[in-house]
C-alpha positions, 0 to 999 in steps of 0.5 A: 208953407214954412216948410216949403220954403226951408226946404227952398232955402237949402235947396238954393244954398246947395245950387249955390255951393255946387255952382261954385265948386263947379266954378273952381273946378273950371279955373283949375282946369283952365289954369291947367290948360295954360301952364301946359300950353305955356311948358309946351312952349317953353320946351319948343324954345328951348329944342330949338335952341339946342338944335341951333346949338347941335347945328353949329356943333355938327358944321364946326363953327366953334375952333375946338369941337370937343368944347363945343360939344362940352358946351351943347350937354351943359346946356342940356343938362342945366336946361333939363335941371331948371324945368325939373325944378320949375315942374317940381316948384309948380306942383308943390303951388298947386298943392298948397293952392288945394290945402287953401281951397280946402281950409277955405271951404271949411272955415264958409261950412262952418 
């Protein structure tokens, strides 16, 4: 009986640990999901933007088109120059989210 029920217990302690990877790995997933929704958003904003910008270029409201287009590739490259950074600034997060979960998992094994 005594042995049943070890081998119940360690039964259970895996269900419970597989349960909880399983937990984490759906987080992530659904954090996942939520950043790429949130850059998919901000990428449209900011299309829209530099098609406004290049619409008022192409019909000349600014006196100086030269300047206008000047302003229109600034804008894009500052704006490509943020979400390279945000991207980069993202993953490196992530990475360090994983190093804890993993030091985490170690230090409960232990």
């Amino acid at each position: 009986m005594l042995d049943f029920l070890a081998k119940e217990l360690v039964r259970l302690q895996e269900e419970q640990k597989i349960h909880a990877l399983l937990m984490l790995a759906e987080r992530q997933r659904r954090m996942r999901e939520a950043e790429e929704s949130g850059r998919r958003q901000l990428e449209e904003s900011r299309r829209h933007e530099e098609d406004e910008l290049f619409r008022q270029a192409r019909e000349g409201h600014c006196w100086d088109w030269r300047q206008t287009i000047d302003t229109y590739l600034e804008d894009v490259i500052l704006s490509s120059m943020e979400r390279t950074a945000e991207e980069q600034a993202r993953e490196e997060v992530q990475k360090r989210a994983v190093e804890i979960n993993d030091i985490a998992y170690e230090m409960e094994s232990r």
